[in-house]
N, C-alpha and C positions, 0 to 999 in steps of 0.2 A: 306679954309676948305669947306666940301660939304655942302650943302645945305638939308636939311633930309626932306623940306618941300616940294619940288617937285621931291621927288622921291616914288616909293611903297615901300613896304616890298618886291614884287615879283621882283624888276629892283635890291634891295642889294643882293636878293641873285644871278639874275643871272649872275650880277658882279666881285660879291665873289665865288659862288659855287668852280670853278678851284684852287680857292688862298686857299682856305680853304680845299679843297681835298687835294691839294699835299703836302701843310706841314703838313697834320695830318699822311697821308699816310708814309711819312716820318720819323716819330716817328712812328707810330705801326706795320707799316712792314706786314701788314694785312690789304686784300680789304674791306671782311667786318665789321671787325672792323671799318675801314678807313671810310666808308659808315656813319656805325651808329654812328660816336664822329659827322660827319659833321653834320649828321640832328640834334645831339646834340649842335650842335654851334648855329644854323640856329633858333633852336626851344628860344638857349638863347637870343640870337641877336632879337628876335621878344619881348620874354617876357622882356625885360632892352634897349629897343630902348630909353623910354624916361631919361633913365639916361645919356645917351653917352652926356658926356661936349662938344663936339664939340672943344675942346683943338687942336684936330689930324686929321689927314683923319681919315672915316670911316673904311676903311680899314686896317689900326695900330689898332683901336680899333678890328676889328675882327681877325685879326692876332693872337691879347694876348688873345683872348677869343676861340680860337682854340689852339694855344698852352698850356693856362693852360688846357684845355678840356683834351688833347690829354696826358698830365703830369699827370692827375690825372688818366685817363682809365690807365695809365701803373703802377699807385702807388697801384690802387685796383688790377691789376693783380699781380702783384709783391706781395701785399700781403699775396693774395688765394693761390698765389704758396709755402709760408711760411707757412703757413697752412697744407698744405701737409703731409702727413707722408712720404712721403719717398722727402719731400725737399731738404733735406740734400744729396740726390745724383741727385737732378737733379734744382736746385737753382743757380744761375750763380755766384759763390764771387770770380771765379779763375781770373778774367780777361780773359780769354784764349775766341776768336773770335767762337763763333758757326755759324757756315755759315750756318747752316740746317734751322736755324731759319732766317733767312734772304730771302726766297724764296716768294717773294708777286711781284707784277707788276704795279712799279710805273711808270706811264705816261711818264715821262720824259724820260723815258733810253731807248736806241735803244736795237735790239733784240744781236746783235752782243755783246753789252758792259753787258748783263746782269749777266754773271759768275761776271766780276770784281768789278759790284756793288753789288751785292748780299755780298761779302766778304768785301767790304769799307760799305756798308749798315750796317753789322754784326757791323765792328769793331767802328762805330757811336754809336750804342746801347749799347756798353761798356763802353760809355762817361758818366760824371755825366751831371745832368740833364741842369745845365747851360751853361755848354761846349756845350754837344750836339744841345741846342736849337738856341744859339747863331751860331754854324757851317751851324746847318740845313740852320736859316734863312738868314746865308750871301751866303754860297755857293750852297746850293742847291736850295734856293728860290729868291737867287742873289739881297736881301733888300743891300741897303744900313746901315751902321754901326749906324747913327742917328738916322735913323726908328727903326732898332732894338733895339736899347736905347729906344727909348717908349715905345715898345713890352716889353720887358723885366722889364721896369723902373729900370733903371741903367745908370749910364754914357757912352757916348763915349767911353773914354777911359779903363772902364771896358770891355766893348763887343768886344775891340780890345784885351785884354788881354787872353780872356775867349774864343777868336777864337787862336790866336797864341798858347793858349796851349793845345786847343783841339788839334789841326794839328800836335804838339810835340809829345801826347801820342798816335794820327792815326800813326802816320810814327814808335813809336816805336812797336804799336799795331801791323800795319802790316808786318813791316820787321819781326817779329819775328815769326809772321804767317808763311810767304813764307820760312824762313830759316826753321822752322821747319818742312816744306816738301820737303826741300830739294832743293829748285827753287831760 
């Protein structure tokens, strides 16, 4: 475990800052969004330093404190859009992939591959929120399954389950994408 006595608050974040941008980025599919949940981590992460158990790395510990960040900015939006008057035609319950909403620029992706992630971006945001979080953090943040068990707090062999069935409804989410256009 880290040591939190010889380090600053300015050395976690410039450690985290990257870990903490791309999975939030991840989830809201929006730069500045993306921007403001991280200074929202960064700001909790200063104010609850002295609670962190030292149980984990520090890093597991900001991991789950970005991703519930990042879970709750999409539950308030999600809400506001319920709110709506005209929700009911533009509220997402169809399942059906909106690729329109998927257009942000995440770090990772070459310029080449961004049509095909914009569309597996999409059909990620179609996941319920444990699937999705568990997918993000194995494959797009490439944790290992026991880090994500602390992230998450859930077992092993939940985060195995909760990725294999995320990957079940990607491959039906997308095949039915691409057949629908015809490709």
């Amino acid at each position: 475990m880290e040591n939190l006595n010889n380090i600053s608050f300015e050395e976690i974040v410039k450690q985290n800052q990257n870990l903490v941008y791309n999975t939030v980025i991840s989830f809201l599919q929006n730069n500045e969004d993306a921007e403001d949940v991280t200074q929202e981590v960064f700001i909790e992460v200063y104010h609850s330093i002295d609670s962190f158990r030292k149980q984990a790395n520090i890093s597991t510990w900001i991991y789950r404190i970005a991703v519930n960040r990042a879970l709750d900015f999409l539950r308030k939006k999600n809400a506001k859009k319920r709110q709506g008057i005209f929700s009911t035609f533009f509220y997402k319950k169809t399942g059906e992939i909106n690729v329109d909403s998927a257009h942000f620029n995440h770090p990772g992706i070459i310029l080449e591959k961004k049509e095909s992630a914009n569309v597996l971006f999409a059909a990620i945001d179609c996941l319920n929120e444990k699937q999705k979080t568990a997918f993000i953090l194995f494959h797009i943040e490439e944790l290992p399954q026991k880090e994500i068990a602390l992230i998450m707090d859930i077992s092993p062999k939940a985060v195995e389950s909760l990725i294999l069935r995320a990957k079940a409804n990607l491959r039906d989410k997308l095949k039915n994408f691409y057949k629908n256009r015809g490709i």
